[in-house]
MARLOTI-870304 format. One record per atom (N, C-alpha, C, O, CB): y, x, z; residue in one letter. Coordinates in steps of 0.1 Angstrom, whole numbers, padded with zeros to 4 digits, always signed. Glycine has a CB too. Layout:
YXZA/...
end
This chain:
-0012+0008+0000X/+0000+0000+0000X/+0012+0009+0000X/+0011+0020+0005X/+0000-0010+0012X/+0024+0005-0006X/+0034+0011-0007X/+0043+0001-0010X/+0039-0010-0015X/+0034+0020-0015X/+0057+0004-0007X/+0068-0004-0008X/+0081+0004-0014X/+0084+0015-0010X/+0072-0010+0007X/+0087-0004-0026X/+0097+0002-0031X/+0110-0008-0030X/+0109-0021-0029X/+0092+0007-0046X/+0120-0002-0031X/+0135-0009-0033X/+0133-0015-0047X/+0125-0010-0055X/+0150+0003-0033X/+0144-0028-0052X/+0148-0028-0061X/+0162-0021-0061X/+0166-0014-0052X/+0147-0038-0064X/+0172-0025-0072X/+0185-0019-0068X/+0193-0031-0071X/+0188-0042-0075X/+0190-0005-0077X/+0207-0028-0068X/+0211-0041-0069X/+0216-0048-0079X/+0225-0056-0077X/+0217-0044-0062X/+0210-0042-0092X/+0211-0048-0107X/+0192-0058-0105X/+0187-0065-0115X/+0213-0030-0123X/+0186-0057-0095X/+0171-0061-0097X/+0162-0057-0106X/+0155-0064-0112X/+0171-0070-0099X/+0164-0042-0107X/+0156-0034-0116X/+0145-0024-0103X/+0147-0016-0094X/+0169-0022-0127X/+0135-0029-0108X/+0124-0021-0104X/+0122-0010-0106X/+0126-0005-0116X/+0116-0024-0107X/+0115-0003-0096X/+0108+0012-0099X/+0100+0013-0106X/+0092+0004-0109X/+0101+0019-0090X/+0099+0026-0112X/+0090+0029-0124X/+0073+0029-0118X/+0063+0028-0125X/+0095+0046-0129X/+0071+0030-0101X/+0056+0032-0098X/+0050+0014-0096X/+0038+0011-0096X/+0054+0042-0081X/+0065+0003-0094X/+0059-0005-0091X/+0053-0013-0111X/+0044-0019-0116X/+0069-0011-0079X/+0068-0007-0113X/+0060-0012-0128X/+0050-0011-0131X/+0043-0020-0136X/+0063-0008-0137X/+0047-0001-0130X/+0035+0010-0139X/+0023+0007-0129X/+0013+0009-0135X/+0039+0029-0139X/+0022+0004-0119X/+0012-0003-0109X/+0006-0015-0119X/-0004-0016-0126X/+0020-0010-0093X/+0014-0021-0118X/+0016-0039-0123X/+0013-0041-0136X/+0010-0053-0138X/+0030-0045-0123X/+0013-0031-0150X/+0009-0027-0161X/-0003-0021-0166X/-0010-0023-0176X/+0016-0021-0162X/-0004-0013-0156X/-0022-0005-0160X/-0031-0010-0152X/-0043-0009-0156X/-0024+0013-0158X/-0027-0017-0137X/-0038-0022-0128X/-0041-0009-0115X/-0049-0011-0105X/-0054-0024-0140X/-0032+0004-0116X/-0042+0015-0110X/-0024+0021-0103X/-0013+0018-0106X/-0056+0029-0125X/-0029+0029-0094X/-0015+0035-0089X/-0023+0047-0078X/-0035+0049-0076X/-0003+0019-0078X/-0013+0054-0074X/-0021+0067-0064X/-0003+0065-0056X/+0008+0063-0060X/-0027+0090-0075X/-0013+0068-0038X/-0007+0068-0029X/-0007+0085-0024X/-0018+0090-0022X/-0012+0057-0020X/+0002+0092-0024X/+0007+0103-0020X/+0011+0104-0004X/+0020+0096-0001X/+0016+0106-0028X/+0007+0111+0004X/+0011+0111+0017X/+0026+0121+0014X/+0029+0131+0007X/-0003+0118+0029X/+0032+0113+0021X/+0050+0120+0027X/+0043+0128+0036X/+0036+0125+0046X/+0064+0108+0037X/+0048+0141+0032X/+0046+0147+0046X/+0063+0154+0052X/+0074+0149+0049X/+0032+0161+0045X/+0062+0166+0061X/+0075+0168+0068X/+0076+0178+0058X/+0087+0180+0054X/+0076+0171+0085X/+0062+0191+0052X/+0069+0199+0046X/+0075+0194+0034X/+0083+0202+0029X/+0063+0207+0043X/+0074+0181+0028X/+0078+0180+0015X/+0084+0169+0018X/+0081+0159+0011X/+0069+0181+0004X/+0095+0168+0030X/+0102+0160+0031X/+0115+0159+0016X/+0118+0148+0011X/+0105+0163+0045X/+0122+0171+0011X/+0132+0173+0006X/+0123+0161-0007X/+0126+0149-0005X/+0138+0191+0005X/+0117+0163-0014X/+0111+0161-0025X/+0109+0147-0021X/+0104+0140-0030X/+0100+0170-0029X/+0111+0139-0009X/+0103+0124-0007X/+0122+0124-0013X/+0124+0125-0025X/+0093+0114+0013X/+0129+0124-0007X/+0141+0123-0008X/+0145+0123-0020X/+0150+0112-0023X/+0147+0131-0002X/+0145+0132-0029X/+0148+0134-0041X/+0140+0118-0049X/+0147+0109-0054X/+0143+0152-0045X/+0125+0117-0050X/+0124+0108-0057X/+0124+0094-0053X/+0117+0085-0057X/+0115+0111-0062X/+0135+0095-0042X/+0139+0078-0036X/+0150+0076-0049X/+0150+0065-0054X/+0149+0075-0015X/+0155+0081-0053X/+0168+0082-0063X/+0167+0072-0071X/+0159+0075-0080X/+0169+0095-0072X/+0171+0062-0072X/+0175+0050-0086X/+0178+0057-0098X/+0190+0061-0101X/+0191+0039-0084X/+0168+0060-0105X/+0169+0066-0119X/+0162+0057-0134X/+0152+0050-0133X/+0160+0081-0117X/+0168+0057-0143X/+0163+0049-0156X/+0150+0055-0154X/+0147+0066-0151X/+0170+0051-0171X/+0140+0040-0160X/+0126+0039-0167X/+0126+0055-0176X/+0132+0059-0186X/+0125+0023-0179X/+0117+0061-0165X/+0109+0071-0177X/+0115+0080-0174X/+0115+0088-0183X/+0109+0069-0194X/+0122+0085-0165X/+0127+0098-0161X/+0116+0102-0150X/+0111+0096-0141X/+0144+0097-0154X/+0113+0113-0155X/+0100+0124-0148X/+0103+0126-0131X/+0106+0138-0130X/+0102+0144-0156X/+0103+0119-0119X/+0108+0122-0110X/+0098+0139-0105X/+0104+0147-0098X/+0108+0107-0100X/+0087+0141-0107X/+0079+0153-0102X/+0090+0164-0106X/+0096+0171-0098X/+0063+0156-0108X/+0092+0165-0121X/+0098+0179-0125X/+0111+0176-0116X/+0114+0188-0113X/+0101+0183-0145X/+0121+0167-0110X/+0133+0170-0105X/+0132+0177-0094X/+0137+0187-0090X/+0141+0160-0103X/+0119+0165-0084X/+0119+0170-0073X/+0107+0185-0072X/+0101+0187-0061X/+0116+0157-0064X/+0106+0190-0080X/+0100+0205-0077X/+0082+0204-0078X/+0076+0214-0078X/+0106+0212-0060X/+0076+0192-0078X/+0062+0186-0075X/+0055+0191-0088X/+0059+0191-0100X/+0063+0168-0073X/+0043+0193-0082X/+0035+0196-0093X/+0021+0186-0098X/+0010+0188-0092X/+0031+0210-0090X/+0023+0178-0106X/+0013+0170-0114X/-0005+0174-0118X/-0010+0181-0127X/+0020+0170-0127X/-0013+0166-0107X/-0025+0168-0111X/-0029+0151-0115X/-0023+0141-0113X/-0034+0176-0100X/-0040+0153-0119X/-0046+0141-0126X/-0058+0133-0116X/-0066+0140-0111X/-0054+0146-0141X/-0057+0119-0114X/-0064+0114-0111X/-0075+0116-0115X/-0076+0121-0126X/-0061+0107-0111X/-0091+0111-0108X/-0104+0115-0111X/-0113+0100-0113X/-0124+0099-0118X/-0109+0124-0099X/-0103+0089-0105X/-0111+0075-0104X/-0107+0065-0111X/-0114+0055-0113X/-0112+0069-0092X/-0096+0068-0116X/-0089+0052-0121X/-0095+0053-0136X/-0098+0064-0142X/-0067+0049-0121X/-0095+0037-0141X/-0093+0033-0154X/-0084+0043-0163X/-0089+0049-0173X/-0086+0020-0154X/-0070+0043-0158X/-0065+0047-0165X/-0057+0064-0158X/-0052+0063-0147X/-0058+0035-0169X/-0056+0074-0162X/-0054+0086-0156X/-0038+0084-0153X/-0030+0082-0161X/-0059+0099-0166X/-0035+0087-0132X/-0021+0086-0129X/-0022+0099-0124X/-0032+0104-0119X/-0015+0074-0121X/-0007+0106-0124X/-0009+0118-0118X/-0001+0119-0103X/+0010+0116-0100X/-0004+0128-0128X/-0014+0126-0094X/-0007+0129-0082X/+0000+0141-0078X/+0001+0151-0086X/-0016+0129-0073X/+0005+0141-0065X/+0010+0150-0057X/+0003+0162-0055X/+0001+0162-0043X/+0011+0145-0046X/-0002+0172-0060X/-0003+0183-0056X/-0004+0188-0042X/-0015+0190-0036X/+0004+0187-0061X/+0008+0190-0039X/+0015+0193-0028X/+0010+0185-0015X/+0012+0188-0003X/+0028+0190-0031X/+0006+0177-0019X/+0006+0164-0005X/-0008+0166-0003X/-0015+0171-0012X/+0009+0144-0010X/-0016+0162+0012X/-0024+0172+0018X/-0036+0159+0016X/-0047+0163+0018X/-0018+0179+0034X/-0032+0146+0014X/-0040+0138+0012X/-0038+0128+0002X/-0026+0128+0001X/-0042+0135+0020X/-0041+0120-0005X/-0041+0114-0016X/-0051+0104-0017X/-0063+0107-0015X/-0042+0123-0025X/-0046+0091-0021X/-0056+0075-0021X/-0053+0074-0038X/-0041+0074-0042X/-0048+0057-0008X/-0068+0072-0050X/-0066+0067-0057X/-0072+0050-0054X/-0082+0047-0047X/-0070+0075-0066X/-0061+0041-0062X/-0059+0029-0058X/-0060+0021-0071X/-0053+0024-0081X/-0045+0027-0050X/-0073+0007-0072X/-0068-0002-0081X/-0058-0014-0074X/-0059-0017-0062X/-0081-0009-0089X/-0050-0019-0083X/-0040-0028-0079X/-0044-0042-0075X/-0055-0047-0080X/-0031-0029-0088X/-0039-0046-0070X/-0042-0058-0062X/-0032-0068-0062X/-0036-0078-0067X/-0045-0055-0051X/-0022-0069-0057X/-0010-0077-0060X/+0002-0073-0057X/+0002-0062-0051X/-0011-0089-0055X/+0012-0077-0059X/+0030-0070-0054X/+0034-0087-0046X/+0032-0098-0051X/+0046-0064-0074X/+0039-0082-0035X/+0047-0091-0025X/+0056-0088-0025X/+0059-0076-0023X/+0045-0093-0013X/+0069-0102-0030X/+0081-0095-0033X/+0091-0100-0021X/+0090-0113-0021X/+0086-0098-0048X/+0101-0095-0009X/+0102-0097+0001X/+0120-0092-0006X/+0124-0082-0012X/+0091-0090+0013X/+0127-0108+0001X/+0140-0111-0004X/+0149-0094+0003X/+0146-0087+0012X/+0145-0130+0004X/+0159-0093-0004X/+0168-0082+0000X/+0177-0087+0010X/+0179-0098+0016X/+0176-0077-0011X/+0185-0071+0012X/+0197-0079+0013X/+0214-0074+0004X/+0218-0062+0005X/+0198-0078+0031X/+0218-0078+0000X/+0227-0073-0008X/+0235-0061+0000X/+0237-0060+0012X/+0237-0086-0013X/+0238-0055-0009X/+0235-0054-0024X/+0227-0050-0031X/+0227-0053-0043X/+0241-0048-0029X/+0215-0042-0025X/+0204-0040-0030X/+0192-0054-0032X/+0191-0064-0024X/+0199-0029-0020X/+0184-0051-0044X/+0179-0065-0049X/+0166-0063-0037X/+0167-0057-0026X/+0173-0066-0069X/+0154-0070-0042X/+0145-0075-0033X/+0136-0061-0032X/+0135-0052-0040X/+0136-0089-0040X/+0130-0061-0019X/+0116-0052-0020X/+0103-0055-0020X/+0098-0063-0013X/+0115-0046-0012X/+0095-0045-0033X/+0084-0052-0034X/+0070-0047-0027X/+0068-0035-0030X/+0082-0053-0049X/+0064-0051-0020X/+0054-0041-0012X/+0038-0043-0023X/+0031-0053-0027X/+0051-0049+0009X/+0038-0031-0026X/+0026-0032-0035X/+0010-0032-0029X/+0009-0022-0021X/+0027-0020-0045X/-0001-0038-0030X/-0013-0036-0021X/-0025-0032-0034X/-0026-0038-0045X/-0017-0052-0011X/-0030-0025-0030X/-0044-0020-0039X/-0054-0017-0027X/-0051-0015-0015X/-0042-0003-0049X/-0068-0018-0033X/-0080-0010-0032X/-0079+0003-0032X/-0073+0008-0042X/-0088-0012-0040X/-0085+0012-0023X/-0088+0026-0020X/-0099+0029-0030X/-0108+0023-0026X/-0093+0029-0006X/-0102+0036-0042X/-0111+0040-0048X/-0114+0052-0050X/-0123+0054-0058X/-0112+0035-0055X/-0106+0063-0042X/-0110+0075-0043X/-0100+0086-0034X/-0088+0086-0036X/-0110+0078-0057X/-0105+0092-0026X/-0100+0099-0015X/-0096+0112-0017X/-0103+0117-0027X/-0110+0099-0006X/-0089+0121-0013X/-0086+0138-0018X/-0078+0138-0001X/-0070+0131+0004X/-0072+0143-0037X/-0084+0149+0004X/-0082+0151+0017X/-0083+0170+0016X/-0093+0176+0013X/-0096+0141+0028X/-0072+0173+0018X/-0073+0186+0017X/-0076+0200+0029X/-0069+0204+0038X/-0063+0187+0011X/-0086+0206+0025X/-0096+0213+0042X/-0083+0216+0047X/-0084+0215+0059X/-0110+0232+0041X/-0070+0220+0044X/-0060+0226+0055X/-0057+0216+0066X/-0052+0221+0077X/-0046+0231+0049X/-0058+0202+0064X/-0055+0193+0071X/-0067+0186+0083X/-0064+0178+0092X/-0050+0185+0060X/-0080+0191+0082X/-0086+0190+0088X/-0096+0200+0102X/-0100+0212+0102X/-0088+0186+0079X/-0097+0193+0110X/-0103+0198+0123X/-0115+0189+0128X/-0117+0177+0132X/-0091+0198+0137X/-0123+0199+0126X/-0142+0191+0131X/-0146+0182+0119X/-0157+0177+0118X/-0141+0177+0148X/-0136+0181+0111X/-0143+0172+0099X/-0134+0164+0094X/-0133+0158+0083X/-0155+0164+0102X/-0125+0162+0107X/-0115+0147+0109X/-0103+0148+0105X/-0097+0159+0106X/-0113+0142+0122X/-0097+0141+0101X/-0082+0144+0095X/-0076+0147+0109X/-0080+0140+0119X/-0072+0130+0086X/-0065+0158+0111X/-0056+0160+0121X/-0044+0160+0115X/-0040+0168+0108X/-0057+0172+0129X/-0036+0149+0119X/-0026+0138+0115X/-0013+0153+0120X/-0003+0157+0114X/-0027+0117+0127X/-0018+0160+0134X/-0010+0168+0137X/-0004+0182+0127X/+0008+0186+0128X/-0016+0171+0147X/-0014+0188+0118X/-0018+0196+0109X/-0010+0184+0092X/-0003+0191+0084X/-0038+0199+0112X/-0011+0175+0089X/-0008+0167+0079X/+0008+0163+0081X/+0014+0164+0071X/-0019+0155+0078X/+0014+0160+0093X/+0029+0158+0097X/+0034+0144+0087X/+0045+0143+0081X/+0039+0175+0092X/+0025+0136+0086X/+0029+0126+0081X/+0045+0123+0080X/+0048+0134+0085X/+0022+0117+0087X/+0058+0116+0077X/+0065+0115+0076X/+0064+0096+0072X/+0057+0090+0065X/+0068+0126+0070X/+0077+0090+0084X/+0077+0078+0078X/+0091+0072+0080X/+0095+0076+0091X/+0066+0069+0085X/+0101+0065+0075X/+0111+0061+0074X/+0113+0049+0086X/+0109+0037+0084X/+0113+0060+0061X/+0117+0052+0095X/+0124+0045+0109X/+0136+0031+0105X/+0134+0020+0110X/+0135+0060+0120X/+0144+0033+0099X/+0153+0026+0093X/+0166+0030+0094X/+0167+0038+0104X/+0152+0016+0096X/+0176+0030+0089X/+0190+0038+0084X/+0187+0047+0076X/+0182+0045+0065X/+0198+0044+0093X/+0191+0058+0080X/+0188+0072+0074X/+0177+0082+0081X/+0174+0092+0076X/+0200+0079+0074X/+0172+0078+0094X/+0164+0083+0102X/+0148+0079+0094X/+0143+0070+0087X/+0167+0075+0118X/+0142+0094+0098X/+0124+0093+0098X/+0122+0101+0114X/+0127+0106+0124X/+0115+0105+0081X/+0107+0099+0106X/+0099+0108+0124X/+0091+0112+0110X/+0089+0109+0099X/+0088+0096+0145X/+0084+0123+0122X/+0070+0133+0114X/+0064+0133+0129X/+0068+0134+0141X/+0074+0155+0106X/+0050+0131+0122X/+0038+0129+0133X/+0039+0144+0134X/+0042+0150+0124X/+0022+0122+0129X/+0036+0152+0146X/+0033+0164+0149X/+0024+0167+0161X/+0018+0178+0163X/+0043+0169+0151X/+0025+0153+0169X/+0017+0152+0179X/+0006+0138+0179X/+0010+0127+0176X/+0025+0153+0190X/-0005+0140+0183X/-0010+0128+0183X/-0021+0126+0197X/-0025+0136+0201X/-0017+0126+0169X/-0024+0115+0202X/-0035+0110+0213X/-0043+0102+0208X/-0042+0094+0198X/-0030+0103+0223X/-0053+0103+0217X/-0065+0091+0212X/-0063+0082+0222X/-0058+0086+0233X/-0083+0096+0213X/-0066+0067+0219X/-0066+0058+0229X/-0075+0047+0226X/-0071+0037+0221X/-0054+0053+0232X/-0088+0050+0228X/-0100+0039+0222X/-0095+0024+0228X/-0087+0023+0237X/-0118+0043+0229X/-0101+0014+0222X/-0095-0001+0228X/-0107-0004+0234X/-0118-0002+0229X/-0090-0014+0218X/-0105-0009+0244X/-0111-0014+0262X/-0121-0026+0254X/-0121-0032+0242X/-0093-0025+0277X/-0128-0027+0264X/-0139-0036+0257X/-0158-0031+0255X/-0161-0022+0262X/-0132-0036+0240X/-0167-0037+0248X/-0176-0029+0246X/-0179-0019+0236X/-0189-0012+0236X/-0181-0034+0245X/-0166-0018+0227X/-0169-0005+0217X/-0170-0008+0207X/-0168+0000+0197X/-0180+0003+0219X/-0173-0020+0206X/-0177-0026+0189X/-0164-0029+0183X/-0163-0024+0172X/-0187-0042+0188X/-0158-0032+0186X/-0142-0031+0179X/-0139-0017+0175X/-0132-0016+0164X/-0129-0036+0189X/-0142-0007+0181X/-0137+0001+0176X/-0148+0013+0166X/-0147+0025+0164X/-0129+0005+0187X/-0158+0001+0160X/-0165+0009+0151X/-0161+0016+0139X/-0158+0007+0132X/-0172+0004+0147X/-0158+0028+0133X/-0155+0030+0119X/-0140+0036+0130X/-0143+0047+0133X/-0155+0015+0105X/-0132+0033+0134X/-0120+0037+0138X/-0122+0052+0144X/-0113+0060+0144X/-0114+0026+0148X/-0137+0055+0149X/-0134+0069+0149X/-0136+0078+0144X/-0136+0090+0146X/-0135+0074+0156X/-0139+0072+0134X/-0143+0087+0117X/-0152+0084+0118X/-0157+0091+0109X/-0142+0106+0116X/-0166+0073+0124X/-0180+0073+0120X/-0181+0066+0111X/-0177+0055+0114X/-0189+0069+0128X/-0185+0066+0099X/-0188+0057+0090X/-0206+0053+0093X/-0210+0042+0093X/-0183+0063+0074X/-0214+0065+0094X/-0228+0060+0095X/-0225+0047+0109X/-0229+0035+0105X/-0239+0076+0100X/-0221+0047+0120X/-0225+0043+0131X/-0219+0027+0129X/-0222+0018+0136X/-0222+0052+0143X/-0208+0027+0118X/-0205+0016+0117X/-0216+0006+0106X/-0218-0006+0103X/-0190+0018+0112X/-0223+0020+0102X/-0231+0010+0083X/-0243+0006+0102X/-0242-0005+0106X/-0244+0029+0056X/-0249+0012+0106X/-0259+0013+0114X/-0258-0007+0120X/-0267-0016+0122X/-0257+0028+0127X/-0240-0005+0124X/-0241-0018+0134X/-0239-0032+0124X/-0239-0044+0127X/-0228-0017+0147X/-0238-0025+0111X/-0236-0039+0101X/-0252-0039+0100X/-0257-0049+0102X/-0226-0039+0084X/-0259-0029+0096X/-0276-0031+0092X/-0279-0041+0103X/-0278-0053+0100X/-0287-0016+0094X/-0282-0037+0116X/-0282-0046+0128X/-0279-0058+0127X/-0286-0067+0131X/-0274-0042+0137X/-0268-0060+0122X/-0259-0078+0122X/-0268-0079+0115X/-0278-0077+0121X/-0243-0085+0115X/-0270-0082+0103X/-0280-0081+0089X/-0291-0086+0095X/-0292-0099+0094X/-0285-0066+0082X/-0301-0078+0102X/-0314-0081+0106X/-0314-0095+0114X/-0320-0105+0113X/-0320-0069+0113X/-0301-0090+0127X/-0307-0105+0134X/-0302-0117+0127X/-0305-0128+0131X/-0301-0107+0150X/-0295-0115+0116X/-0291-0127+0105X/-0300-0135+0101X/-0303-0147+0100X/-0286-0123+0093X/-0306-0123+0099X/-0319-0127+0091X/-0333-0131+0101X/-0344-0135+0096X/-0323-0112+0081X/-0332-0130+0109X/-0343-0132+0119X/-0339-0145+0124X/-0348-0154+0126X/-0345-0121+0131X/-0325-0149+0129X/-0320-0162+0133X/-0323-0173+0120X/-0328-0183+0123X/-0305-0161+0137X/-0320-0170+0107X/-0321-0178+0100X/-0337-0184+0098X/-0340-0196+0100X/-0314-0172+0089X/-0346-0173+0095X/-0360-0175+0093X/-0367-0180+0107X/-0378-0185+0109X/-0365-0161+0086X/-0359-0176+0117X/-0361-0187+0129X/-0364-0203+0132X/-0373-0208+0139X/-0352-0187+0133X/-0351-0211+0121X/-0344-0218+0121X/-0353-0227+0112X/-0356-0238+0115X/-0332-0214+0118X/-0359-0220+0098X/-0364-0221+0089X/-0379-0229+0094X/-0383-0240+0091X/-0363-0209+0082X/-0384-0219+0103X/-0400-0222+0112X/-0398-0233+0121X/-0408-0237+0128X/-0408-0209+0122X/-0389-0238+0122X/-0387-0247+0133X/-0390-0264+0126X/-0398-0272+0130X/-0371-0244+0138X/-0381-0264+0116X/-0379-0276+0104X/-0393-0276+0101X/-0397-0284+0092X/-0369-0273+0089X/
end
C-alpha cells in the first residue's frame, strides 16, 4: 500500500497512474539513509519525467510482475505488488485528493545487511515515515511486545511462518473431523 498527493490542478502521480494501467506497482522502503532522495521524488513533476535519474537512484528490474517495474536499488527492502484497487480520500485545498493505492505482495527482496538471526532488524533498515507537516521519524530503535492472551493471535507475527502453516493444518483437521462427525450422526 502506498499513498500519493494529487496537486491542486487534480493531476495524479505518475506511480499511481501507472499502478492503475498495467495492474503491478513495487513498494520501496524509505529509509533514513536515503531520506534526501524520498524528498526529491515527492516533487509535482509532468507525466514521464524520470524521478530515479534526479533523485541519484539506481534502477533494477522487477522479477514477479506481469509487466517489468523498476525498483529501488538502494532501498534495503522491496515488495513486488499486483494491484488491487485505489481509494480516493477527499483533500484539502489547495491540494487535490489523496489516493491510497492497495496491492498484493507477490515478491519479496530483503537485503542480508538489514538482517539479524534471519529477521528483519527494522533497527539496521531505519525505516522512515512522514508524521505530518514537514516532520518524519526513522525507526532506529525497536521493542518486542507479544499480545497477552494464549499466543494464537500472535501467530506469523513473529517471523514463524512454519508454526503459523502448522496451526492452520490443525484448524483443517479438526474441521474436518467435526464435519464428518456431524455427517455419522444424520
Amino acid at each position: 500500500m502506498f499513498s500519493a498527493n494529487q496537486t491542486d490542478e487534480n493531476i495524479r502521480k505518475d506511480t499511481t497512474r501507472n499502478a492503475e494501467s498495467t495492474g503491478c506497482f513495487v513498494w520501496n522502503m524509505a529509509t533514513f539513509p536515503l531520506r534526501d532522495a524520498v524528498n526529491i521524488t515527492s516533487e509535482q513533476l509532468a507525466y514521464g519525467i524520470d524521478e530515479f535519474g534526479r533523485a541519484g537512484l539506481t534502477k533494477i528490474p522487477s522479477t514477479n510482475l506481469p509487466h517489468e517495474v523498476p525498483m529501488v536499488q538502494e532501498s534495503p527492502i522491496r515488495f513486488e505488488c499486483t494491484y488491487h484497487t485505489t481509494l480516493r480520500l477527499p483533500g484539502n485545498p489547495p491540494m487535490g485528493t489523496v489516493d491510497i493505492v492497495i496491492g498484493k505482495v507477490v515478491g519479496v527482496h530483503i537485503s542480508d545487511d538489514v538482517l539479524t538471526n534471519g529477521m528483519v532488524d527494522l533497527s539496521k533498515a531505519q525505516p522512515i515515515a512522514r508524521c505530518g507537516y514537514y516532520s518524519y521519524v526513522a525507526v532506529k530503535e525497536t521493542f518486542d511486545m507479544p499480545p497477552p492472551g494464549n499466543g494464537k493471535m500472535a501467530y506469523g507475527l513473529e517471523g514463524n511462518a512454519a508454526r503459523n502453516a502448522t496451526e492452520h493444518a490443525e484448524r483443517l483437521r479438526r474441521q474436518t473431523e467435526n464435519h464428518e462427525g456431524i455427517n455419522l450422526k444424520d
